[in-house]
Structure formats: structure tokens, C-alpha cells
N, C-alpha and C positions, 0 to 999 in steps of 0.2 A: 879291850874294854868290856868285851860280852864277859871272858869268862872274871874279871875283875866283880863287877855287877854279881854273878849267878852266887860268886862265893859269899856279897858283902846280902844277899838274899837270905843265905841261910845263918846265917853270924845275925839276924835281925836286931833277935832280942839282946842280945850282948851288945847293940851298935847304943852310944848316946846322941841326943839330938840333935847337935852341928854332923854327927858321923850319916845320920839320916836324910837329914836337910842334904847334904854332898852327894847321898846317894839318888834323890829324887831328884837334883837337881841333872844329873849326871842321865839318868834315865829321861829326863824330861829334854834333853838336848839329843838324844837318840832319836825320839820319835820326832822333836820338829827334822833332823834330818831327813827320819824315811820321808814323812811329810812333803818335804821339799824337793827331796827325789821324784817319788812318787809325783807329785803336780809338777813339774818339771818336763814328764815324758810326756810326749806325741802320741805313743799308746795311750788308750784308755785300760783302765785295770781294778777289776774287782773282785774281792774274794768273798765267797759267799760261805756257809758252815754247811750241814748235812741235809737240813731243810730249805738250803737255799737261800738264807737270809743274809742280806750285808755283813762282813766285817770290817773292810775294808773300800773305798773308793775312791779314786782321784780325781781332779779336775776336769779333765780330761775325758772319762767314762762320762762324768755327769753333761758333758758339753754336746761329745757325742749323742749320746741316749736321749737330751733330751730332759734329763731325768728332776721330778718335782724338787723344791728348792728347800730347805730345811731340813732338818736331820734325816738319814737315811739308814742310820747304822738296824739293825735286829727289822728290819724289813726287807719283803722278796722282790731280787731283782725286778721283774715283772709288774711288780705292785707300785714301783715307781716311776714306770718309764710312760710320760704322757699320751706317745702315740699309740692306739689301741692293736694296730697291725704289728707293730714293732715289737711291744710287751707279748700277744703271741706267738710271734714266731720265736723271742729268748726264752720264752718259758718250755717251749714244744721243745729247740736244741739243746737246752741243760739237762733236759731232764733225762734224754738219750742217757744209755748205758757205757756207749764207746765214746771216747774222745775227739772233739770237733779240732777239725785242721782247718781253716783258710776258708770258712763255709760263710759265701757273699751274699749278701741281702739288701735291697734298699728302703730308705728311711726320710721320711721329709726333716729338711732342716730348720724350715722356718725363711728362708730362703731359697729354697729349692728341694734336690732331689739329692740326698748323696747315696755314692755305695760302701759300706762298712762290710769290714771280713771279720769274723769274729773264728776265735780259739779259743780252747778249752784244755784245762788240764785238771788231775786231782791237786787237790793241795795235801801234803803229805807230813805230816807230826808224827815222833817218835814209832818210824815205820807203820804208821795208819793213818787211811786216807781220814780227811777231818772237812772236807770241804771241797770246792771249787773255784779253781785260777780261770775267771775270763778277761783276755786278752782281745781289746777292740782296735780296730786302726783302719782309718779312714783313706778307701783307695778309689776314691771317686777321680783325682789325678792320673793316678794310675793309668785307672780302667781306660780312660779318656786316651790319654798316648798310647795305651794297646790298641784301639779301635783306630786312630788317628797312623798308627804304623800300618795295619792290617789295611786298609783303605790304599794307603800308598802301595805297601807289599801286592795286592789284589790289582791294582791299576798298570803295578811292571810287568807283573804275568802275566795280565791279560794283552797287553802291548805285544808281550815275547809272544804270547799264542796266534796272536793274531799274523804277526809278522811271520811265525813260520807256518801259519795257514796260508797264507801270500806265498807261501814258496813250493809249498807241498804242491797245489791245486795248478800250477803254472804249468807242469810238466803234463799232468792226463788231458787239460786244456788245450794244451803246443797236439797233442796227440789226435786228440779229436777232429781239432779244425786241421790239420794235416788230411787226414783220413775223410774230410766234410768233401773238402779242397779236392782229392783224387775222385771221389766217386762225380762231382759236378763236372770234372773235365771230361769223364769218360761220355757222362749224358751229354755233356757240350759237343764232344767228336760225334759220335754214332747214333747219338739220341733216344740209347736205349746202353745197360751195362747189364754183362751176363750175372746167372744166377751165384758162380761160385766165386767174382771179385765182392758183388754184394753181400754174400753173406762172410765174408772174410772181412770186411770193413765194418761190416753193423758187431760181428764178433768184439773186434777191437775198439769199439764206439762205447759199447755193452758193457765189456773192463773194466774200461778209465771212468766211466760211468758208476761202474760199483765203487773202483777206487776213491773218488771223488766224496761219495758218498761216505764211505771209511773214516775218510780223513774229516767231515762234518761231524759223523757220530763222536770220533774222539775227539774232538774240539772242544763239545755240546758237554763233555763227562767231564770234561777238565775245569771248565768254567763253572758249570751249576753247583748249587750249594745239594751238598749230598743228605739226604732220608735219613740216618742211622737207625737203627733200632737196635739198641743196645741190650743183651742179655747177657744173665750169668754163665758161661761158657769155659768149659775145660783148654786149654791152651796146648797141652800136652797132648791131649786126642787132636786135637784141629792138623797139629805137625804132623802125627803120625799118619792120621786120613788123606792129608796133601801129598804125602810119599808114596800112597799106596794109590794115589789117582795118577801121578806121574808115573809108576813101578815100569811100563813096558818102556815111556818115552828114557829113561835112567839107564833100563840093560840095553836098550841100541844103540845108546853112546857108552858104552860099558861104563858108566858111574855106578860108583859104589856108596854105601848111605850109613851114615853112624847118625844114631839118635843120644842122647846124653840131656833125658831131660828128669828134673828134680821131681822129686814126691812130694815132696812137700809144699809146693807151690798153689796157691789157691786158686780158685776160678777169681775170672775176671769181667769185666763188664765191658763188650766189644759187639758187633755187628759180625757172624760167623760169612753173611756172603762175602760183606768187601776184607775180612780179614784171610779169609781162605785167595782172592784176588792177589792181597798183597803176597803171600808166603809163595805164590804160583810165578807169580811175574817175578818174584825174585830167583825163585828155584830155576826156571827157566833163564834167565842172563846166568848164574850159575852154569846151566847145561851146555850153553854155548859158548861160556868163556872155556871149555873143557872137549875140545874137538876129538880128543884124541884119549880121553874118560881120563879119571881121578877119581879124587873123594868128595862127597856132599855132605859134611854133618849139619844138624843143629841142635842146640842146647837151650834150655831155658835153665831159670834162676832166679835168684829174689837176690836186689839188693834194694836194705830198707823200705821206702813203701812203692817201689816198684818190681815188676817184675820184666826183666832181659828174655829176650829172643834172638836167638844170634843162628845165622844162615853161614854159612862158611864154607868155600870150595877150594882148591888147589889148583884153578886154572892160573890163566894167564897176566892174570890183575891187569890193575888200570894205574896210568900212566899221575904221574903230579899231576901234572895240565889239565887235566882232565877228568879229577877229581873233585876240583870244583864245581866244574860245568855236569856232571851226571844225575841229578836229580832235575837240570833244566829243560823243560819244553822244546821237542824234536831236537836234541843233542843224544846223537848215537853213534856207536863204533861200527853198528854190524851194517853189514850190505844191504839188508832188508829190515823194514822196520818203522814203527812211525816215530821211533823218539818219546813215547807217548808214556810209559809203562812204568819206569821209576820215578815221574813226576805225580801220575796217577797213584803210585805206593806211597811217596810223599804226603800226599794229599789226604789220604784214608790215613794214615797214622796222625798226621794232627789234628784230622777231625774227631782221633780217639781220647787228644788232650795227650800225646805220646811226642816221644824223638826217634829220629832214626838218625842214628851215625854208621860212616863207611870207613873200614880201615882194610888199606890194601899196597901190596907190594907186586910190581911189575914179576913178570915170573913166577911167584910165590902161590898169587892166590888173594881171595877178595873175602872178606868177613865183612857182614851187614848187620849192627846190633841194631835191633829194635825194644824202648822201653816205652809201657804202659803202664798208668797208674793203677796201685791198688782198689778197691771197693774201700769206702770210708769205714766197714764193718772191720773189713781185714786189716787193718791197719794197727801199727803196734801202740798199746796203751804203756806209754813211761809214765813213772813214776820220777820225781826228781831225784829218789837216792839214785835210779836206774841210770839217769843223765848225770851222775856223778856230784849234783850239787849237793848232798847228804841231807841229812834230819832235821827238820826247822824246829 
């Protein structure tokens, strides 16, 4: 139909008037389509030209936004939208150089309070940009059932911590009152105990006592909501730094270290203490899945607007069973240990808005990817020929 249309365009003045009348009619059945498309979607959707001015808007956006009632077209987003907070903050994000992804903001509705994600792209004509595509959509649902899971998800863990803070604390406790229990018998018999059972008992009193305390401190970490202070930080140096702080604890278990990390990988916006914590705790369950040395590499990389970190040893891997349970609160393999460590890594990576996945085979060896998001700056600007839709 498009390229029927483009021909019967330039053929004009050759068309007679039923051949014209077919052709606007033909066109005019086009646009109540887009029309009814467009008001159709749950998105909101506006296209604006190079000054920002309507060309386009659907039902939908105007619902959203808010936005004054009668014509809208050759006026600035901004200039239409009732609420005075709302209209600054669209004017302040479009006018950005880079392209807005998923960037949340709230909005009264007149009813209440929603949250709107908005997106942005160029709009793109015979390979030049000609305007901007904003993409609105209302995640005030959303948001609701993410905080409504996280409440639940917060309420299990803290259940699990607690439960095996009940279990931890039992045993230096059994220790103590064992130890209370001997020194009252010995003053119950003779009514007096020498100096070297006393201080053999207060020794052991003194332990379980630090222990005790151990296991409050990482309870205290595991629960609170963490400070972040997020800056723009090399990722690539932070690996390399973390290697050469472990370097002696690596040659006394003879591990060996390959690095394989990309150049071209941007800085990213991270917390350098808790992310130096994670790459350590994991380096370390690494060292000890490896009694008897291997290899330690890690690699970074970009895939699209992330950027991968991957920890990887050659020890002993970890079992199915037990690959679920490894990120859970006091769940550990080793003899010693509070269980504490890759829940803690957990914790920091999705405080960073990141995933961590584990892939590992018994025998083989244990790989820990961890991905973090780009900086909205570094992030790739398509264009739609780029996304394969071509030339409007």
C-alpha cells in the first residue's frame, strides 16, 4: 500500500479527480489506522521535531502527562503538561544529549501519586535524526509488586538469619555455661580455685565471648540497609588490585592467576569498598575450593548495557544440591566459617542494581559471573536503522 501510495504521489498531476479522491481516500484510511493504533497502546507516545515540538501524540501520553486539552500538535512537550514539577523534569530529560532508558519519576494523577518510566530515542528520517520518540508507561503497579515481593523476600531472610543466629550462638553459649558450671564446682569444693584452672577458663570464656560477638557483627551486616557511595571507578584496576592484595595468600596455595580483561570496557558506577569485599570473598572460597592450587582467572566484558565480571577457578566445584542453597544465610561446605560471605556478595551486588550467577561442575571448577549496569552516559545510542527497523 506504502509504495502503491509513493508512486500514485508522484504520477499527481497526471492522476484525474475520482484517481485523486482514491488516493486521499486511501491515505486518509492510513492514518485513522496509525491513529487507532497509536490510541490503542497502553504506552504513551510522542514524537516531537528538533525543537521539541509535538508531532505526534496519543491518548495515552495525554492521560499520562496530564497534558492541557485541545490541540497540541507544533507545541513543546513541557509547555503542555499541567503539572509544573512533571513539565521540568521532561524538559530537563529530553533535552539530555544521550538517550533516556527506563528513567522513573513521579507524577500526581489527580488521584493520587503514580510512577511513570519514561524513554527516549531519536526519531530517525532518511538516515537523519529529525526529532524525538518519547515512550511513557505507567509502572506504578509494577513498582508496587517489586516492593510488595522485596518486603516478603526481606521478611524470609531475615527469618533464615535469624534462625541460624539461634544456631550459631547455642554452641559458644553450651561453652560458656559448661566452663561457668566447672569453675563454681571447684569454689563449691575448696572454696578457693588455682590461678592456672582460672585463667584457663576465663581464656575460654574470653573466645566464645569474641565468637559470640562475630556472629552479632555479621548478622548486624547482613540485615542493615548498606551506605553505598557510588563512584565512577575502573573495574579492571579494582581486579587487578584485589590480586595483588591476595598475591602471597595465591603462592602458599600455589594458585596461579590469569587476568583477561577488556580495554574497552568503561568505568562504572560501584561502591570500590563493598566491591573490593565482594571480588575478595569470592577469591577466597575460590582459594579453598583449590587445596591442592590450580588456576584463578578473571575476565571482564561488555555485553550490551552491561558490563560481566566473571571469577573462575579449577577447584573442586559444587555439588547440584547445593547450588541452590550457596548464596543462603550460614549454608557452607567448609569446616570453618560463618556461612556469612556469599550472602554478603549477594547483597552488595544487588545493592549495585547488578546479578550474580553461579555455574559450576563437581570436579571441574566454579565460575561466578557477576553483571553491573552501565552509567546511563555509556550506554549505546540506536538509532532505528541500527535496530534493524530502517528509514521512516
Amino acid at each position: 500500500m506504502r509504495n502503491f501510495v509513493q508512486k500514485a504521489v508522484k504520477k499527481i498531476e497526471k492522476l484525474d479527480r475520482e484517481q485523486i479522491l482514491t488516493l486521499i481516500n486511501l491515505l486518509t484510511e492510513d492514518i485513522e489506522l496509525l491513529e487507532t493504533i497509536l490510541n490503542s497502546m497502553d504506552d504513551g507516545v510522542i514524537v516531537t521535531d528538533m525543537e521539541y515540538r509535538i508531532r505526534v501524540v496519543n491518548k495515552t501520553a495525554r492521560r499520562l502527562l496530564r497534558l492541557h486539552p485541545g490541540e497540541l500538535i507544533e507545541k513543546t512537550v513541557w509547555g503542555v503538561i499541567t503539572d509544573q514539577e512533571t513539565a521540568e523534569f521532561i524538559e530537563k530529560q529530553i533535552k539530555r544529549d544521550d538517550r533516556i532508558v527506563e528513567e522513573e519519576f513521579y507524577t500526581d494523577k489527580g488521584s493520587g501519586t503514580a510512577v511513570l518510566s519514561l524513554n527516549t530515542t531519536p526519531y530517525v528520517k532518511n538516515k537523519k535524526i529529525e526529532g524525538t520518540l518519547l515512550i511513557l508507561r505507567d509502572v506504578t503497579e509494577k513498582k508496587q509488586r517489586e516492593a510488595q515481593f522485596r518486603r516478603a523476600e526481606n521478611l524470609a531472610s531475615l527469618t533464615t538469619l535469624a534462625a541460624g543466629v539461634a544456631h550459631e550462638i547455642k554452641n559458644p553459649l553450651a561453652s560458656i555455661g559448661i566452663h561457668i558450671q566447672l569453675m563454681k564446682k571447684e569454689l563449691q569444693g575448696s572454696g578457693c580455685i588455682d590461678k592456672e584452672s582460672g585463667e584457663e577458663y576465663l581464656a575460654i570464656i574470653d573466645e566464645e565471648i569474641e565468637r559470640l560477638n562475630s556472629i552479632v557483627v555479621d548478622f548486624l551486616f547482613a540485615v542493615r540497609p548498606m551506605d553505598t557511595r557510588l563512584k565512577s571507578e575502573n573495574i579492571n584496576k579494582l581486579s587487578e588490585d584485589m590480586l595483588e592484595f591476595v598475591k602471597y595468600e595465591l603462592e602458599e596455595h600455589n594458585v596461579t592467576t590469569e587476568l583477561h580483561l577488556s580495554p574497552t570496557i568503561p568505568k562504572i558506577e560501584i561502591d570500590q569498598k563493598y566491591m573490593k569485599q565482594v571480588l575478595l570473598n569470592i577469591i577466597k572460597n575460590a582459594i579453598a575450593a583449590m587445596p591442592d592450587g590450580g588456576i584463578l582467572s578473571i575476565s571482564t566484558s561488555r555485553k550490551d548495557d552491561r558490563v560481566l565480571i566473571q571469577v573462575k577457578d579449577t577447584g573442586f566445584g559444587i555439588s547440584e544440591d547445593n547450588m541452590t542453597k550457596i548464596f543462603e544465610p550460614y549454608f557452607t561446605t567448609k569446616d570453618f566459617g560463618s556461612g556469612l560471605g556469599l550472602t554478603v556478595v549477594y547483597k552488595i551486588i544487588r545493592e549495585h542494581g547488578g546479578e550474580i550467577a553461579l555455574d559450576s561442575k563437581e570436579g571441574e571448577g566454579t565460575t561466578f559471573t557477576i553483571s553491573l549496569p552501565l552509567p546511563q552516559s555509556e550506554r549505546s545510542l540506536l538509532t532505528w536503522e541500527e535496530k534493524g527497523v530502517g528509514d521512516q
